[in-house]
Wavefront OBJ file of the C-alpha trace (Angstrom):
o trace
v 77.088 186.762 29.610
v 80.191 189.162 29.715
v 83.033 188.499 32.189
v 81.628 191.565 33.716
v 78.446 191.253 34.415
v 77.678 190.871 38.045
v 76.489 186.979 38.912
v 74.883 186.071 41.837
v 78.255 185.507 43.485
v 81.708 184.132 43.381
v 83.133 181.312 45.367
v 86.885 181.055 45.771
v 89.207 178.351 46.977
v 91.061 174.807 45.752
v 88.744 173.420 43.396
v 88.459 169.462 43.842
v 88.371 168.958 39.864
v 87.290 165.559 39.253
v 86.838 165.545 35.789
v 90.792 165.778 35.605
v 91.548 164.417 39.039
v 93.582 167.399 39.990
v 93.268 170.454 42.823
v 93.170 173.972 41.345
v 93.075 176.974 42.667
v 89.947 179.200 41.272
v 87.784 181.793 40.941
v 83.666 180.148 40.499
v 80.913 182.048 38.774
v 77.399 181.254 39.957
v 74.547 183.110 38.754
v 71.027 181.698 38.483
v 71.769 178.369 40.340
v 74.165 177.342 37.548
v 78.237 177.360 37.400
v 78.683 180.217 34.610
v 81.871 180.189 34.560
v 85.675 180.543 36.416
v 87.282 183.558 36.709
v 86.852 186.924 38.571
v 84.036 188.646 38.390
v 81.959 191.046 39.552
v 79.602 189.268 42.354
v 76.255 190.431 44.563
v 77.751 188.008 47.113
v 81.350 186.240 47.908
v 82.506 183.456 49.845
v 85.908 181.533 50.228
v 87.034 178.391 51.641
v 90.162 176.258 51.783
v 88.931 174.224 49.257
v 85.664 173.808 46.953
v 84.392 170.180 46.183
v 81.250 168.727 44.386
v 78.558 167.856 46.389
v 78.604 163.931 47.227
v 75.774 161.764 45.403
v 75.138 158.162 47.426
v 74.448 155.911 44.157
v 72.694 153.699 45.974
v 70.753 153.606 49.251
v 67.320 152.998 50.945
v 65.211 155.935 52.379
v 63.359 154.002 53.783
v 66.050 152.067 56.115
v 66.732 155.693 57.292
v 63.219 155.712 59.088
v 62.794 159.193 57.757
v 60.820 161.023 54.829
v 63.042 162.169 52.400
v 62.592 166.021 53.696
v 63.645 164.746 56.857
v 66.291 162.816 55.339
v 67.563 166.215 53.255
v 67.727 167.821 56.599
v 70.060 165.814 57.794
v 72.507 164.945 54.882
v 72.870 167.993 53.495
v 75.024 169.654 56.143
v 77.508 167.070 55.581
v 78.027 168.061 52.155
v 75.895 165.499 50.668
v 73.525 166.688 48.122
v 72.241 163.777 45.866
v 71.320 160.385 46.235
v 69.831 157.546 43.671
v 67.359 155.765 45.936
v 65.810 152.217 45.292
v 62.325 152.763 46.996
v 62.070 148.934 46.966
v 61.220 148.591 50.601
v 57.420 150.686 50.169
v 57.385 148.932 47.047
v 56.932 146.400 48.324
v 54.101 147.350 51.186
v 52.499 149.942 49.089
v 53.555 149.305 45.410
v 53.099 151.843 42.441
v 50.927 153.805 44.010
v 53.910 154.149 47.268
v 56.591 154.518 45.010
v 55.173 157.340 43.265
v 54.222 159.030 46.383
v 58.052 158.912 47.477
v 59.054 160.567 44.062
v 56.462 163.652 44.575
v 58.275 164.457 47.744
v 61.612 164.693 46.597
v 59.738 168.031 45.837
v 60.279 169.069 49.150
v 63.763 168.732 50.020
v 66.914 170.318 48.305
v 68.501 167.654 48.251
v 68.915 166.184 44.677
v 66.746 162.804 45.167
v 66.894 160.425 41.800
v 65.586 157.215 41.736
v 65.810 153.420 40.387
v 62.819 151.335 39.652
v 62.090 148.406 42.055
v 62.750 145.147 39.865
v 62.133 142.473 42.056
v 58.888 143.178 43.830
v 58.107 140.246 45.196
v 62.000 139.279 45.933
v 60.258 136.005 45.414
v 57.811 133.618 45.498
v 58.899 132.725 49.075
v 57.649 135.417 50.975
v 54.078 137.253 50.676
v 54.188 140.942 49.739
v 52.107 143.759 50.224
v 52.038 144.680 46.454
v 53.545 143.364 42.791
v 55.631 145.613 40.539
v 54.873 143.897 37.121
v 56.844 144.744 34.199
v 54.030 146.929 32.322
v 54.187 148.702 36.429
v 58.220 149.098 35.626
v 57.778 150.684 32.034
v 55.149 153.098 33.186
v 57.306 153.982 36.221
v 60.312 154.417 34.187
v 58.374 157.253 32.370
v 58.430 159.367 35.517
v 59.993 162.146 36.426
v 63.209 161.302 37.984
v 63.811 158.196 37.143
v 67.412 157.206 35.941
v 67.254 153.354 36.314
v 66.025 149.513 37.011
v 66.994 149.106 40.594
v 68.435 145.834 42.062
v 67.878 142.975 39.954
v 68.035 140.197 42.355
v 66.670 137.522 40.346
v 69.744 136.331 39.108
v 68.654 133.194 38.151
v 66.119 134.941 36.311
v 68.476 136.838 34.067
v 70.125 134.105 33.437
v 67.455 131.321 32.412
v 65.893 134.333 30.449
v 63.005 134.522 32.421
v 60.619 136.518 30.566
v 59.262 138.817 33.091
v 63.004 139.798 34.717
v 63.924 140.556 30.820
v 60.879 142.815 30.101
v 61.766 144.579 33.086
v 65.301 145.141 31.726
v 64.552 146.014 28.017
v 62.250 148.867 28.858
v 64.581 150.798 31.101
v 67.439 149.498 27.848
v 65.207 151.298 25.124
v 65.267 154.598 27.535
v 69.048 154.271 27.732
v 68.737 153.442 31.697
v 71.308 151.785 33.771
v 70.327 148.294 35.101
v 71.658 147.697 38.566
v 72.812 144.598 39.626
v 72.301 142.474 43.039
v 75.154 139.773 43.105
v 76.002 138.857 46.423
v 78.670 135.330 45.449
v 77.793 135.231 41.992
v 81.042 134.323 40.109
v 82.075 132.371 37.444
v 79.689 131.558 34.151
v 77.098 132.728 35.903
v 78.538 136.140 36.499
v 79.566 136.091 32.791
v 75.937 135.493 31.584
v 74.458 138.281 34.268
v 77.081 141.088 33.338
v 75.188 140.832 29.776
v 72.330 142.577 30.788
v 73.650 144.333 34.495
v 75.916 147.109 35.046
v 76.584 147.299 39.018
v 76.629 146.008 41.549
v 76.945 146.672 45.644
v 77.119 143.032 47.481
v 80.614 142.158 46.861
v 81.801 141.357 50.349
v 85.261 139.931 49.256
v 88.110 141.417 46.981
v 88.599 138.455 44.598
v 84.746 138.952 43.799
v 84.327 142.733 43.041
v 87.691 142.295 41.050
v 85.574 139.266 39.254
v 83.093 141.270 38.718
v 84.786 144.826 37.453
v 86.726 142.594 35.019
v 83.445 141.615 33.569
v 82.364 144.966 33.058
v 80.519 145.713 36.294
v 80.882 148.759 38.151
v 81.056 148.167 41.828
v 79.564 150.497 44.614
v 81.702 150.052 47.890
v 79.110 149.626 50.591
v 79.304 151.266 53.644
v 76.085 150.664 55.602
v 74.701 149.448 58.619
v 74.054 146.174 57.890
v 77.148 145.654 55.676
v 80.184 146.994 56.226
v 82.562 146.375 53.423
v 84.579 149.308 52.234
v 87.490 148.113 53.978
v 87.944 144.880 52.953
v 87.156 146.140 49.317
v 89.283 149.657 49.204
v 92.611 147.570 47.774
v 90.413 147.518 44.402
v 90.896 150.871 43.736
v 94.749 150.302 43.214
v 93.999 146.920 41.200
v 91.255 148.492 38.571
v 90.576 151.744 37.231
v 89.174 153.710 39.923
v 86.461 155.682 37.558
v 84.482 151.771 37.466
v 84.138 152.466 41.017
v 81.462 153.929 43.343
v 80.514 154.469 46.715
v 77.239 153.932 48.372
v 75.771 152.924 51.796
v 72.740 150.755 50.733
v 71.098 150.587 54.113
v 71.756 153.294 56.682
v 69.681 153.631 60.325
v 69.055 156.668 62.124
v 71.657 156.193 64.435
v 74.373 155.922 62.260
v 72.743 158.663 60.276
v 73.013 161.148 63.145
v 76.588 159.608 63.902
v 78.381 159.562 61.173
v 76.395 161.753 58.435
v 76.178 159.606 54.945
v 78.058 159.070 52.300
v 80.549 161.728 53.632
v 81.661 158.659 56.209
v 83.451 156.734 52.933
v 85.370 159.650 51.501
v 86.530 160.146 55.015
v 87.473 156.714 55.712
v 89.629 156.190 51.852
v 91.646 159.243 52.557
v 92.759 157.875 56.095
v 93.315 154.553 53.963
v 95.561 156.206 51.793
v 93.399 156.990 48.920
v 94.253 160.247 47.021
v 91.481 162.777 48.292
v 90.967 163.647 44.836
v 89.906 160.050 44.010
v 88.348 159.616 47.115
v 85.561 162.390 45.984
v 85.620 160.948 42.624
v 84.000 157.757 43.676
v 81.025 160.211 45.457
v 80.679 162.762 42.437
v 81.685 162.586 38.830
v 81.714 158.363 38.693
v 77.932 158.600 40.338
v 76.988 161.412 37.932
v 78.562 159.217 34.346
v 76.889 156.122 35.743
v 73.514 157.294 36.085
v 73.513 160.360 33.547
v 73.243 163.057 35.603
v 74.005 167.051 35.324
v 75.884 167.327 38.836
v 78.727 166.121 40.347
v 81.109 168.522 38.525
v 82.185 171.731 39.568
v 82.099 172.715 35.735
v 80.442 175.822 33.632
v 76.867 174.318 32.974
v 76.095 172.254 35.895
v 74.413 172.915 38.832
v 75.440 174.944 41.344
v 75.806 172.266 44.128
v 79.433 173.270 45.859
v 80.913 172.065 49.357
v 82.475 174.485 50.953
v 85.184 172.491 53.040
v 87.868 173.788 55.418
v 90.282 170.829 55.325
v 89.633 168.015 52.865
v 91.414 165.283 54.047
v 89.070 165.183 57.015
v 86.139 166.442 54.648
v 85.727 169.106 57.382
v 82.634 171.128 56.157
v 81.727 175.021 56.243
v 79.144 175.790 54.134
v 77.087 173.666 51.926
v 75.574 175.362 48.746
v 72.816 173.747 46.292
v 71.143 175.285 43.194
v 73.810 178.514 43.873
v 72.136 178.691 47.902
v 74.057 178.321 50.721
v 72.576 176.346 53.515
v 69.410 175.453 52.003
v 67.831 173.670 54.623
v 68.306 176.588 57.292
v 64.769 177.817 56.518
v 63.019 174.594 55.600
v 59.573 173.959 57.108
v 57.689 171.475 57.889
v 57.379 168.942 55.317
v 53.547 167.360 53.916
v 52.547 164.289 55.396
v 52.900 161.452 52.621
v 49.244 160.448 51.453
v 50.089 157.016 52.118
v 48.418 153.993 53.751
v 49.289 155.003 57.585
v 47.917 151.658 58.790
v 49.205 148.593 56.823
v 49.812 146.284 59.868
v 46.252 144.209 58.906
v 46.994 141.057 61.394
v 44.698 139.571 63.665
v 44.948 140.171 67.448
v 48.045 137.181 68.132
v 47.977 135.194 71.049
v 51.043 132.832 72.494
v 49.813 129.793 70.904
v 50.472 131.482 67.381
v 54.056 131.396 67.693
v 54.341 127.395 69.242
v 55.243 125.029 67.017
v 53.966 121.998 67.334
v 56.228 118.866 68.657
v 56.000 115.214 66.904
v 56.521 113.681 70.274
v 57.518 114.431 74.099
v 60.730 114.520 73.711
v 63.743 116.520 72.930
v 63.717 117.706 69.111
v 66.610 118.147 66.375
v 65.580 121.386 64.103
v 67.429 123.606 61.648
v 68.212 126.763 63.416
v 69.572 130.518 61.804
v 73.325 131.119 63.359
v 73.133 134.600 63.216
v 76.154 135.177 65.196
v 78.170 136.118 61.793
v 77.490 138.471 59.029
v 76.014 136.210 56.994
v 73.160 133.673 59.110
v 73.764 129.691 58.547
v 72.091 126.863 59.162
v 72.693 124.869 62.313
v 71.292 121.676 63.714
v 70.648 122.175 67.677
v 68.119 120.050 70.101
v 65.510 121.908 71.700
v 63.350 120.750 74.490
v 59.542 119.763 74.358
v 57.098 121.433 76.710
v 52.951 120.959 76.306
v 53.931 119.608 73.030
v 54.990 122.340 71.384
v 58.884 123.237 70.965
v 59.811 125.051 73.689
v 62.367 128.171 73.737
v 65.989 127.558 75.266
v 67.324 131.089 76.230
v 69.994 129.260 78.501
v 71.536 127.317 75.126
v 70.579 130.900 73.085
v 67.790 128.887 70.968
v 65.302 131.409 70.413
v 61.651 130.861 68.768
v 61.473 133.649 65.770
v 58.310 134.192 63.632
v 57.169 135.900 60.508
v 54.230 137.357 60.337
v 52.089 138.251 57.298
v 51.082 141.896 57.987
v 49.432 142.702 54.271
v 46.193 141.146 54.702
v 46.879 138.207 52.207
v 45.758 135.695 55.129
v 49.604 134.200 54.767
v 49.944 132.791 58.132
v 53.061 132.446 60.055
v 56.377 131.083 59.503
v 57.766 129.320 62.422
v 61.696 129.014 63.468
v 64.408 129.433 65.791
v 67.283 131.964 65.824
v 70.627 131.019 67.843
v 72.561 134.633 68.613
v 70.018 136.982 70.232
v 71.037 135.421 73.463
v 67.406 137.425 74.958
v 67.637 136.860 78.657
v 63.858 137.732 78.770
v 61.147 139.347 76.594
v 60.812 140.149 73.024
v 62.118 142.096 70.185
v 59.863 142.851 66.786
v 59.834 144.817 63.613
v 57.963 145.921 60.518
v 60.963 146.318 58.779
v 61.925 142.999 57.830
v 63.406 143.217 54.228
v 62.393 143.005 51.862
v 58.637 142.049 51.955
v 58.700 143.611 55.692
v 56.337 141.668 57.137
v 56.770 141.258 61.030
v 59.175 139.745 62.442
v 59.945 138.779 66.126
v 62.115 137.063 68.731
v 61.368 135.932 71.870
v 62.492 134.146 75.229
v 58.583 133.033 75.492
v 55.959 132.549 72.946
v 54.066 135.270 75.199
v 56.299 137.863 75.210
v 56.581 137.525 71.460
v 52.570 138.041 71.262
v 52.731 141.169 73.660
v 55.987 142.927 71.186
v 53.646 142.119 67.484
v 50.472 142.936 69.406
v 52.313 146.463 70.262
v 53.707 147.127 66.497
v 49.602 146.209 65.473
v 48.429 148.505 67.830
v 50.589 151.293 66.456
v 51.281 150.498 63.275
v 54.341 149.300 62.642
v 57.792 150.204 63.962
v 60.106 148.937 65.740
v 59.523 147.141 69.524
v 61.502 146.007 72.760
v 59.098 143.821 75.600
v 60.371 143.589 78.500
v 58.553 141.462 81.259
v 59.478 143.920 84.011
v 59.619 147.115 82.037
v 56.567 146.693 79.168
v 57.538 147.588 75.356
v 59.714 150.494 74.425
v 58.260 151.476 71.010
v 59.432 153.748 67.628
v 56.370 153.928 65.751
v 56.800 153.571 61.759
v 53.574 154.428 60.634
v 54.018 155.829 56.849
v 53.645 151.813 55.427
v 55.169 150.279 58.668
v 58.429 151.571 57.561
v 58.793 155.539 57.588
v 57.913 158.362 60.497
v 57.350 161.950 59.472
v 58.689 162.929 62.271
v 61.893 165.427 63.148
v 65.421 163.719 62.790
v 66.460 164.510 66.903
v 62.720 162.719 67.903
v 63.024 159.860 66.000
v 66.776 159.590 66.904
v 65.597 159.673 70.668
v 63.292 156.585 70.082
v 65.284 154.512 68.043
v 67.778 155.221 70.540
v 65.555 154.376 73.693
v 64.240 151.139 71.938
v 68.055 150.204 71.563
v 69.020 150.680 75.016
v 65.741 148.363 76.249
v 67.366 145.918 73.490
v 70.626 145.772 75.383
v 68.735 145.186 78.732
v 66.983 142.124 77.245
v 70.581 140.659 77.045
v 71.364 141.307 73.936
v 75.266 141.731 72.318
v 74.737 141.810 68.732
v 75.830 145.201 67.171
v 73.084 145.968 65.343
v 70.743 145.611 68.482
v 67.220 145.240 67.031
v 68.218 145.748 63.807
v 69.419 142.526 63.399
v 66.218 141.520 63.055
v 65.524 143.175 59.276
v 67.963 140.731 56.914
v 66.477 137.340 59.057
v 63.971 137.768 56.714
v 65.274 138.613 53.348
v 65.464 135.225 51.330
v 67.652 136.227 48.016
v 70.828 136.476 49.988
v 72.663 133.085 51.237
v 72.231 130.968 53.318
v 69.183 130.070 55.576
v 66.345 133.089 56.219
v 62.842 132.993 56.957
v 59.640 133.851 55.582
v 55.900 134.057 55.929
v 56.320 130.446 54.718
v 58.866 128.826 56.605
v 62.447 128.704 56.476
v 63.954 128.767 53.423
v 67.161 127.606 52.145
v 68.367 130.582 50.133
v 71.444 128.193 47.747
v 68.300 126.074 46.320
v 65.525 128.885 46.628
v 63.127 126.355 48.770
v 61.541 125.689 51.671
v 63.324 123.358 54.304
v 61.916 121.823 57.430
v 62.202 122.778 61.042
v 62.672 119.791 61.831
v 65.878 117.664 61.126
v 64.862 114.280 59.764
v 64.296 112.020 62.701
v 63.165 113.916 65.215
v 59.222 112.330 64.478
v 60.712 109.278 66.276
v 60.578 109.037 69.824
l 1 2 3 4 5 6 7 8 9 10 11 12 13 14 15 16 17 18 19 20 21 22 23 24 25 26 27 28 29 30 31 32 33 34 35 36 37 38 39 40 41 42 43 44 45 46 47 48 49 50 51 52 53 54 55 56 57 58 59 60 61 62 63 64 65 66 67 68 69 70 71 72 73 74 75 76 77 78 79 80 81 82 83 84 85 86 87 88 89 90 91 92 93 94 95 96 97 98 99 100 101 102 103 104 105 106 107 108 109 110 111 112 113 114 115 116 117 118 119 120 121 122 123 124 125 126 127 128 129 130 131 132 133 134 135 136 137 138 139 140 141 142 143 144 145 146 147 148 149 150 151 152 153 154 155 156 157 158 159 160 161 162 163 164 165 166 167 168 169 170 171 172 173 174 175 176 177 178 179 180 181 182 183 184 185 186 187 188 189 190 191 192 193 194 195 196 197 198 199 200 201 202 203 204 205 206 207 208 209 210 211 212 213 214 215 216 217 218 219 220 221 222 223 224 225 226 227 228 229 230 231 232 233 234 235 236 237 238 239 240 241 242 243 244 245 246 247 248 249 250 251 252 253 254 255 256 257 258 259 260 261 262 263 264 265 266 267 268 269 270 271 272 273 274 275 276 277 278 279 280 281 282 283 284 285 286 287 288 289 290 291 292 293 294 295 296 297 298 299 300 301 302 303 304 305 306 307 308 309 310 311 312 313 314 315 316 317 318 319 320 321 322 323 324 325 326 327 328 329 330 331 332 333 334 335 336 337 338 339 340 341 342 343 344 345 346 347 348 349 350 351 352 353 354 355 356 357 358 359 360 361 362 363 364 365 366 367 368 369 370 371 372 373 374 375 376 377 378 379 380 381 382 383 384 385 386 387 388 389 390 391 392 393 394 395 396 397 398 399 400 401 402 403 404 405 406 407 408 409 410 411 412 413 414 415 416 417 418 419 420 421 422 423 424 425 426 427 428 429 430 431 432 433 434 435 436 437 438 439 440 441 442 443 444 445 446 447 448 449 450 451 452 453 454 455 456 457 458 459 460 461 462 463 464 465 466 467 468 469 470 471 472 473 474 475 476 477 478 479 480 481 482 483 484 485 486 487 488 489 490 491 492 493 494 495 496 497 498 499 500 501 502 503 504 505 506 507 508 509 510 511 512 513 514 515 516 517 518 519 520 521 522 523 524 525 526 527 528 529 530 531 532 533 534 535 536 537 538 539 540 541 542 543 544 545 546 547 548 549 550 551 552 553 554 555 556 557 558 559
């Protein structure tokens, strides 16, 4: 193509060039959806801005925690200046299995927005927990086969990968012969064992402290600073990128809710926050681009002849204050975007009985007073602590005035895997009950309660509907966002499901309720590869051995 043939158009402004971590000022060519080429030129269109950056890439998130099909999601990313993500679809793995995960690929057809995904791995997280569905390795090598696939997604079996279990190993050695990246799931793993895991992983996005992601980058790991909604620890991790060379480093927000979605954008949120930590802007939109793009081998992330044509438009960049948005060489591409296919998916996977009260008592040894292991959720990370709780119709009885809750598990995949029984100290409910389908990460239904009946009336509501997320009040009845794409996802528009999640927040709060994440502090109860004491299905389940413990302390049979 001559310098003078007219392109499509030409965008001027401050190029953020992050393959030499510098700011230039240019002249870009864009014909056909593809960077041509810098320079003047003539153009059928032309636009300038302050400054021209890549579009973001998340390198590793959830759609599903977002509540919203991946359209949906587009929708609302994409203005921000996000245009990629690399999605684990572990979470409908693990209700739906191949057959879901494939379903979420076909509708990255519908959205602008550059989708790419990882492979589940570790579908069932365990053996701990009942699942909807099993990713096998033979599922993993024909899913790695797929169209946009660039990955095995969170190995969380550590102890798998390093015992050589055969199954976690045939899972890495296919996506190995298709020159795949293996991502990692490492949340306190340091030491020998870290040695033997960074063998066959190459990131990882649970390092909560400094010392550890340090750990870890020296061993060849590339860490993704999490900023999410469950986890919030870019802070505490951004002096890394003045101890190690920033290019081993990424940024991602794992597991991001609605609210925060419509509050904060995505992946946007980080760059923002390192540049009013200090961190060059130019590195800062590094981390989001060109280290996403090396990591996971793809085209974009560049403003460079030859890649896509996927351009931010931003007046200020230090605040990452967008203008315009551009993908494939189109600006605002989701201005005109219509309504979206509904995912031919299981809409009713919430296959439980009717429950009554007596479902979630547990039964007492004797009259009186009982010691039990209870979940201390009142820090990021839930403990174990030993707390009395009375005795009432022999069964234990909740406390609400000591904040000793009952919380249950149910098995919603039809696998007849009954109910795990515990109690929860940092809901403080005053009344009522709170429930949920998403419960990672075999999201099976979970629920808290100041009564054993209010917790029947919030599961009965999530089985009516199927699936979502529930408030039960005594005096108000249940304030409901229905999830019914696996128990998980609505189809929905962004502002409607926004409004629910929002109103089922609010009737949270009223139940008494300070934790920050309101109801969602209900989804990580559940998830049993990350210390120290969760619950399952089964029981609890003390995550440092990978067993079940007792309820009850030892001693509390005697009267």
């Amino acid at each position: 193509m001559s310098s003078q043939t007219p392109v499509d158009l030409v965008v001027r402004g401050t190029v953020v060039n992050v393959l030499t971590g510098s700011l230039e000022d240019r002249y870009v060519a864009v014909d056909g959806g593809e960077i041509v080429g810098f320079g003047d030129r003539p153009a059928r269109e032309r636009y300038e801005a302050a400054y021209l950056a890549p579009g973001l890439i998340n390198s590793h998130m959830h759609i599903e925690s977002t509540m919203l099909s991946l359209p949906r999601y587009g929708e609302a990313v994409i203005p921000h200046g996000v245009t990629g993500i690399v999605a684990d679809p572990h979470e409908i793995g693990n209700v739906l299995g191949v057959d879901g995960v494939r379903q979420l690929t076909v509708h990255a057809d519908h959205t602008p927005l550059r989708v790419r995904f990882t492979v589940p791995s570790s579908v069932p997280a365990s053996d701990l927990q009942d699942t909807g569905a099993t990713i096998d390795p033979a599922d993993v090598e024909r899913l790695l086969a797929t169209d946009r696939i660039v990955g095995l997604a969170e190995v969380m079996d550590i102890e798998g990968v390093v015992a050589d279990d055969a199954a976690v190993h045939a899972k890495i050695e296919a996506t190995r012969k298709r020159g795949l990246t293996v991502d990692g799931h490492m949340p306190r793993v340091t030491g020998n064992r870290l040695q033997m895991a960074a063998r066959f992983l190459d990131t990882d996005h649970e390092s909560r402290a400094l010392s550890e992601a340090r750990e870890k980058v020296e061993a060849g790991i590339k860490i993704q600073l999490r900023q999410g909604s469950s986890s919030e620890n870019l802070e505490e991790l951004l002096p890394l990128v003045d101890e190690v060379d920033s290019r081993r480093l990424m940024l991602c927000t794992d597991n991001f809710y609605i609210n925060d979605l419509q509050e904060h954008g995505g992946i946007d949120e980080s760059v923002r926050m390192m540049i009013e930590y200090g961190v060059d802007p130019v590195e800062a939109v590094q981390l989001a681009t060109i280290n996403v793009a090396e990591t996971y081998g793809l085209p974009y992330g560049r403003i460079a002849p030859g890649a896509p044509a996927d351009i931010v438009l931003l007046d200020d960049l230090e605040t990452w204050d967008v203008d315009a948005v551009m993908v494939d060489g189109v600006i605002d591409p989701v201005a005109d975007v219509t309504d979206p296919p509904r995912y031919e998916l299981d809409h009713n996977t919430v296959d439980v009985d009717r429950l009554d009260p007596s479902d979630f008592a547990y039964p007492a040894p004797h009259d009186g007073p009982c010691r039990i292991r209870a979940i201390d959720h009142t820090g990021e990370i839930p403990t174990e602590r030993v707390e009395t709780v009375p005795v009432a119709d022999r069964v234990l009885a909740p406390n609400p005035e000591e904040d000793l809750l009952p919380v249950a598990v149910v098995e919603r995949h039809g696998k007849g895997g009954g109910i795990g029984k515990g109690f929860v100290h940092g809901f403080a409910l005053e009344r009522g009950a709170l429930a949920s389908t998403i419960a990672h990460d075999a999201h099976n239904l979970v629920v808290v309660g100041a009564s054993h009946r209010a917790m029947a009336e919030a599961a009965n509501e999530l089985r009516d509907v199927g699936g979502g997320l529930t408030a039960f009040d005594p005096e108000n009845g249940t304030t409901t966002l229905p999830l019914p794409v696996a128990g998980l996802i609505s189809e929905r528009p962004v502002s409607v499901v926004a409004e629910q999640f929002k109103a089922v927040q609010t009737a949270t709060r009223e139940l008494g309720t300070e934790l920050a994440g309101g109801i969602m502090e209900l989804d990580t109860l559940t998830l049993e590869v990350i210390p120290e004491l969760r619950i399952t299905n089964h029981g609890l389940v003390d995550v440092e051995q990978m067993e079940l413990v007792d309820l009850l302390v030892a001693g509390s049979d005697e009267e």
